[in-house]
C-alpha positions, 0 to 999 in steps of 0.5 A: 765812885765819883764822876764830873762833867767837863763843860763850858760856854762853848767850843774851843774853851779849853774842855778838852785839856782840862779832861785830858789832865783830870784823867792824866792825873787821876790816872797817875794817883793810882784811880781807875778812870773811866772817860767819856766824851759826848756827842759823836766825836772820835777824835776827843775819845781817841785821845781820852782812851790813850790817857786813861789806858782803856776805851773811852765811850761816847754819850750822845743824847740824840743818837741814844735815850736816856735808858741806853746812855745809862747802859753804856756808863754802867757797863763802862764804869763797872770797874771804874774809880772816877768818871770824867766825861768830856762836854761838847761845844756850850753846855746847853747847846743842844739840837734846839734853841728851845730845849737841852735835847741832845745837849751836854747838860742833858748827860749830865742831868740823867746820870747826876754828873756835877758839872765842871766848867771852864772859862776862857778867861784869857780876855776876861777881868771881872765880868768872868764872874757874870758868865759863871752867874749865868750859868749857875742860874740857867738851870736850877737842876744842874749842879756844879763842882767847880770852875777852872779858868783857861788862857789866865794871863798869869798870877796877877790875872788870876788873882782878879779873875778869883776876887771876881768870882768869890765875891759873887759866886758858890761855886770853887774855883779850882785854879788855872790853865796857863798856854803850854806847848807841851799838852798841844794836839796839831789839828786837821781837816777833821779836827785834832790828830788822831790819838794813834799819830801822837808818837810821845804818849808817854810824855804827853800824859805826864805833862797833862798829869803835871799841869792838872797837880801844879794848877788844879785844886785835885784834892778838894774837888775829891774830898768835896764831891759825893759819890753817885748812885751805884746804881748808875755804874754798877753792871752785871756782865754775863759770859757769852760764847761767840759764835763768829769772829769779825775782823776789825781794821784797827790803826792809823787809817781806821780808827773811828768807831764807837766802842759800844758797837764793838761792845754789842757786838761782843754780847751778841755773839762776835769775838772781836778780831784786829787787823791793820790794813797799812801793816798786815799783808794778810786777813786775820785766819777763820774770820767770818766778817768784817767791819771796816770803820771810819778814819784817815785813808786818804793820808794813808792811801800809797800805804794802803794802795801798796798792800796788794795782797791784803786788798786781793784778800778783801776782794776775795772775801767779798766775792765769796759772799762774806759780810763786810760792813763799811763806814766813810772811810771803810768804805773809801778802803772798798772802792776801785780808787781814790783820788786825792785833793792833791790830783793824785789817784790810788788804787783801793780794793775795788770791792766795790764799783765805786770811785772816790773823790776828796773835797776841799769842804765838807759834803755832810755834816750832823745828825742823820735818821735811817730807815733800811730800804731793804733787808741788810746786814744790820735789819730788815727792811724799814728798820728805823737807826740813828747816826752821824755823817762828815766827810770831806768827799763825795762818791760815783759809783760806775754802775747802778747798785741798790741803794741802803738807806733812806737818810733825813739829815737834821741841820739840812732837813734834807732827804736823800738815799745813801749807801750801797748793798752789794753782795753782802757788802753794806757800805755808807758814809754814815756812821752808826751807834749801834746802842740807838737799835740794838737789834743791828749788833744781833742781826750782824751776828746772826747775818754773818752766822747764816753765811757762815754755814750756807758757805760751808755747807756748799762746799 
């Protein structure tokens, strides 16, 4: 199996586009693609799955060791031709100045990525060709398959670009991205449109597929790039009998989570079970749990607010003593109501004694370190997990409620409690890899098995 790493000097460069159109057109020559984003992005992962037709994953170096990165892209790409995995921002921007923790050159020195790099050339001439030395001296253990130059004004452009960079560099150039409209995903608050709100699927993926074979150079980067160690992706997966279902809100208002953790879940004992809060008028029948993940409801909120009887039946559920397991926007889905930046106000499930209210800027942005205050659904009490928090709003609960985690947010270096447990209801606004302790994916099965029988056996 082949694998590339898509990077550039920073955000905003073209990577997105560039890996959207690999895996477009790798897809359309009949491979198997396997694609991954790092970092914590939902978003570009969202996107990523629609082209390649299969879950994307995420590689995030401080949410993850090396030892659970390597898992993840061995039991993803088991059954994979090629691996192309998405950088975040600059290719050495990590947590530090002073090292490549957390960065996308760490992904790609743990599992032997060859790294492709694209430039932004759209004000450039030859000092391009300075910016590519740069990086091809800056670390000596990285290795690079190519270049791929965004914005070119034209061929003109890039026949002075290319003089430039051949004249001075090993590395291949393999071509050029001009401006197209017909690859363009609208942004938001949050960052791109979400992959469910594209309605042109079809379309657009065969516009990436024929931007990458018009302007890339596909069959010498496959002919010039060895394999990588089959011990990086090669997993044996044994066969698991569940033992509880868990409901999973999967649509256009829920759509933020990582794969891995519906993964673990599975291998700990879940069948994973989908439902739409905007379309289904009822839960899913025999479901032991719910995970309720993050997303978009507040664009969704007269949608979601007008589905009365499902929100009936998540109040129920809870009221029997049911875990549900709630991030940012799952959470926002379980308070009394939300009120909308715009002054208007929906009803939500009331699950929770909890009202929500949107910002116009962002609350918490980065990298958060957990530690449990008390036995939950996901550990015992002083479980240490990782995750990632940016929201766009702030909540006030209208009684107190025991709180869940103690949260250290790293950019800030701030020290705060967040999350509520109510009943057998977890709820916070972080969002959790569950790959950082596997232990939570276990104790949420189990959790729900117990509940399941005490339930049972009180009936």
């Amino acid at each position: 199996m082949k694998g590339f790493l898509i990077a550039g000097p920073a955000s905003g460069v073209g990577k997105t586009t560039t890996s959207l159109a690999l895996c477009a057109a790798l897809r359309a020559r009949g491979l198997t693609v396997q694609a991954f984003k790092c970092g914590p992005d939902f978003l570009d992962t969202g996107h990523l799955s629609a082209v390649t037709g299969r879950p994307a994953r995420n590689l995030d170096g401080w949410m993850l060791d090396e030892a659970a990165i390597g898992k993840v892209f061995a039991h993803a790409t088991t059954d994979a031709d090629i691996a192309i995995v998405e950088g975040m921002m600059g290719l050495f921007d990590g947590i530090s100045g002073q090292g490549d923790r957390g960065s996308t050159a760490e992904i790609a020195e743990w599992l032997s990525l060859p790294v492709i790099l694209v430039l932004d050339a759209s004000k450039s001439a030859r000092s391009i060709a300075a910016v590519l030395r740069g990086f091809e001296v800056f670390d000596p253990a990285l290795r690079f398959a190519g270049v791929v130059l965004n914005g070119v004004a034209g061929e003109s452009h890039y026949r002075m670009l290319g003089d430039a960079i051949r004249s001075t560099s090993p590395t291949p150039l393999l071509g050029w991205l001009p401006r197209d409209k017909s690859v363009r995903i609208p942004e938001r608050h949050l960052g791109l449109r979400t992959a469910q709100e594209e309605p042109e699927w079809d379309q657009k993926t065969e516009a990436f597929a024929a931007l990458a074979e018009k302007q890339l150079a596909l069959d010498e980067l496959l002919r010039s790039t060895p394999d990588l160690p089959a011990e990086l992706y090669r997993e044996q997966r044994p066969a698991i009998s569940a033992r509880v279902s868990i409901g999973v809100a999967q649509d256009r208002a829920f759509c933020f989570y990582y794969q891995d953790n519906l993964d673990l879940l599975e291998r700990a004992g879940a069948k994973i079970v989908p439902f739409s809060p905007l379309r289904d008028a009822h839960l899913p029948k025999g479901i032991d749990a719910l995970y309720l993940g993050g997303g978009y409801p507040e664009i969704h909120a007269p949608q979601l607010s007008a589905n009365t009887s499902l929100a009936a039946e998540i109040r129920a559920f809870a009221q029997e003593g049911r875990p549900i397991y709630a991030e940012c926007g799952g959470m926002i889905y379980l308070s009394e109501q939300l009120r909308r930046g715009d002054g208007q106000v929906f009803p939500m499930t009331g699950v929770l004694p909890v009202e929500i209210e949107m910002t116009n800027r962002l609350v918490r942005f980065g990298y958060v370190e957990v530690e449990l205050m008390r036995d939950c659904l996901l550990g015992t009490k002083g479980t240490a997990l990782r995750g990632h928090s940016f929201h766009y709003s702030r909540s006030t609960a209208s009684r107190e409620l025991p709180e869940a985690f103690h949260a250290r947010y790293t950019l800030s270096d701030k020290n705060e409690v967040e999350g509520v447990v109510f009943r057998n209801v977890l709820a916070s606004y972080i969002h959790l890899h569950f790959g950082g302790a596997p232990s939570m994916a276990a104790a949420f099965v189990n959790a729900t098995e117990e509940i399941a029988h005490s339930i049972a056996e009180a009936r």
